[in-house]
N, C-alpha and C positions, 0 to 999 in steps of 0.2 A: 582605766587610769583615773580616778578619783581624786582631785585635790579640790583646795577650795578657790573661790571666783580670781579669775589674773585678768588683769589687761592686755591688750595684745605684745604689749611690749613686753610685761611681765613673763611673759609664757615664754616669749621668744628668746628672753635671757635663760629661762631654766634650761629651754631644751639644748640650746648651747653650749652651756654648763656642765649638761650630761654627758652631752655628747664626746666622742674620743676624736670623732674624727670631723668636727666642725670646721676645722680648719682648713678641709677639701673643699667644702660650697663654696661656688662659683662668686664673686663681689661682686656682678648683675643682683643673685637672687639674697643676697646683703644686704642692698643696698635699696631692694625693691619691699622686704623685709619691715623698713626701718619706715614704710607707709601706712603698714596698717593699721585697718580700724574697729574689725571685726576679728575674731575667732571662731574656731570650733574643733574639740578632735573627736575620733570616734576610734576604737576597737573594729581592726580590717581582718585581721587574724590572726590562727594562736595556736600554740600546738605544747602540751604537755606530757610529758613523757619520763617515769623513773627518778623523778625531781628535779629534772631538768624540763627549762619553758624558753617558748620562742613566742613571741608576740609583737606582731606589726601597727600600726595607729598610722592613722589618716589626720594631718593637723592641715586647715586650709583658712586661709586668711583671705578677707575683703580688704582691696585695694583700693588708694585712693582717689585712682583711674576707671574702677569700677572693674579690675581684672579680680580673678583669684588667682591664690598661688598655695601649691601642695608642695608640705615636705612627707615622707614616709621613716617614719622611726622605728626601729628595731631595738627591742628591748631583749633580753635572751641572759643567764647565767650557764653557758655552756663553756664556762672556763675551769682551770683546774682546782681554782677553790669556789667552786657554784660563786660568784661575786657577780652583782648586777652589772651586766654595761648594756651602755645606749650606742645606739651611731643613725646618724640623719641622711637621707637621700631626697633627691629632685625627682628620680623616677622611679617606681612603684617594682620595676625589672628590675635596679638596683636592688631594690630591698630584699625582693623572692632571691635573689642571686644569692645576695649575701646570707642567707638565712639558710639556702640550701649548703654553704658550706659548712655550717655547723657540725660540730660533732652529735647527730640525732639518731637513735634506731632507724633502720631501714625503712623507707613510706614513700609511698607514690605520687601524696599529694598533701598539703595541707590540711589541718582536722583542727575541730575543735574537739576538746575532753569534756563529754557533758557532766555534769553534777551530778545528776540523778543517777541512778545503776536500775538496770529491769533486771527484775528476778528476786530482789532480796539482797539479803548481805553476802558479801563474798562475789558478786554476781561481775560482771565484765562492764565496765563502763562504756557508755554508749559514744559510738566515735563518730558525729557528724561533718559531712563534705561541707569544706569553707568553699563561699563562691568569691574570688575576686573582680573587684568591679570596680572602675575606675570613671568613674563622670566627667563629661567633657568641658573643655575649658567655656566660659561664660560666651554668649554670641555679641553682645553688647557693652558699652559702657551703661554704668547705671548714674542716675542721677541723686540718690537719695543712699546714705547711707546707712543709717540708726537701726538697729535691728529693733527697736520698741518701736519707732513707727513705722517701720516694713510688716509686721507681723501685725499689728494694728491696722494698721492700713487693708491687709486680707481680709483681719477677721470683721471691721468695719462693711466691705466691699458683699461678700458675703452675706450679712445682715440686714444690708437693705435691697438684697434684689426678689424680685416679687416675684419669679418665675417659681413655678413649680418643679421643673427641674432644672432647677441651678447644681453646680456641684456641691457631693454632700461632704459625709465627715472625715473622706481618708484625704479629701482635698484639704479641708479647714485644717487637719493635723499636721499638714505636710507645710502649710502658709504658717504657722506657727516655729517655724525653725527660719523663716525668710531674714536673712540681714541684709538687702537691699530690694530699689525697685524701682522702675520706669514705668511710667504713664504717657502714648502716644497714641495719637486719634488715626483712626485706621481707614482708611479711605476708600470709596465702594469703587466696585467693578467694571471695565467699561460698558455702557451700555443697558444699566441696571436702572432698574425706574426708581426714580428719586423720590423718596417714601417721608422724608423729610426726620429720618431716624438717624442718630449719631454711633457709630462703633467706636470704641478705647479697645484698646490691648492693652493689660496692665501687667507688664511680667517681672517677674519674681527669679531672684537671686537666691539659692537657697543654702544652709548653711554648709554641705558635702558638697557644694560644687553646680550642683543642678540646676537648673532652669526650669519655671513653672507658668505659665503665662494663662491669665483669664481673660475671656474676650464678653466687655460691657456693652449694653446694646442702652441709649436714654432717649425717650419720645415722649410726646404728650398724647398718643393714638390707646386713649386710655375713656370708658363712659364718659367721667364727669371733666376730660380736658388733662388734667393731673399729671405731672410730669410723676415719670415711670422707669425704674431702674431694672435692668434682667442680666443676669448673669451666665455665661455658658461658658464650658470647658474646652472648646475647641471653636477656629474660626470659622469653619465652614457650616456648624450646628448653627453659629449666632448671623453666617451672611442669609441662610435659609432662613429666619424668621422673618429677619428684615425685606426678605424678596418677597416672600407669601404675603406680609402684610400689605409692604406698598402694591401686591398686584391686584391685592381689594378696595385700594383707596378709590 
């Protein structure tokens, strides 16, 4: 679904608009709606068929709670003059629901209709298995909400850590869709020798819903003294640095 840039409010009026049956959503998710500050949708699935089309979207909003909230749109001309309609859901079962009652050739599961054909012309279009996947609701409030300094804020984090294996490019790609983000100092284990090195957890709100979190390790246990940044993908990679170091201090 291709248009050009909206604000979250802007978005939230069209799909409204389109929508037939807007007038079902709940005044909770209205009203929670009417906080956002981010955006994003994405193409969830889609199924083409004889000149008829079903196609699902994922639109999830940052809240100003630091919650997100998914609607799932169905988009489909399986009416008696092919005529585009939309209708909005809260859950994603909603949506396969309604979608399976369409009038569609018989199929066992959602498909997409690839583009390409193998074989030449004439050939069978290639029918690949949609996986539906639904990401779970955020663990946290967030503190920060800009999607230009959450994804800055990554790619900054990133860049200055001196480790050699910091996380690489599927991490930095994936920090590049972050629309929010929390930074809290993560506090060692009992019993762990005091190495005199700080832990952050820096986790990331990402824009499908997701949760992405990097664990920052900063010391001055560096030749010339030099305060030292390292970056790791997980916390238990970054509390084993810090134990090995302090057990050679």
């Amino acid at each position: 679904m291709s248009v050009p840039y909206e604000t979250p409010q802007e978005q939230i009026g069209r799909l409204l608009g389109h929508a037939l049956n807007s007038f079902e959503l709940p005044d909770e998710t209205m009203a929670r709606l009417e906080t956002a500050l981010a955006h994003d949708s994405v193409l969830h699935s889609a199924q083409h068929s004889a000149g008829l089309y079903r196609e699902t979207y994922r639109h999830t909003w940052l809240l100003t709670d630091g919650s997100a909230l998914v609607l799932w749109e169905l988009v489909h001309n399986a009416t008696a003059r092919r005529e585009t309609q939309h209708e909005l859901y809260t859950e994603a079962e909603e949506a396969q629901t309604a979608a399976a009652r369409l009038p569609f050739p018989a199929d066992h599961a959602p498909r997409h209709e690839a583009l390409a054909t193998e074989g030449g012309a004439g050939a069978e279009p290639l029918l690949l298995e949609t996986v539906l996947l639904v990401a779970p609701a955020p663990r946290r409030a967030y503190a920060h909400f800009a999607h230009e300094d959450s994804a800055d804020h990554g790619r900054r984090l990133l860049r200055r850590a001196e480790n050699a294996d910091r996380p690489g490019e599927e991490t930095a790609r994936l920090l590049r869709t972050a629309v929010a983000h929390q930074i809290t100092q993560a506090f060692g284990r009992p019993g762990r020798t005091d190495s005199g090195f700080t832990l952050y957890e820096h986790a990331f709100l990402l824009a499908d819903g997701r949760e992405l979190s990097l664990w920052e390790i900063e010391h001055t246990d560096s030749p010339d003294g030099r305060h030292v940044c390292e970056v790791y993908g997980e916390e238990g990679q970054a509390r084993g640095v810090m134990e090995g170091r302090g057990a050679s201090l």
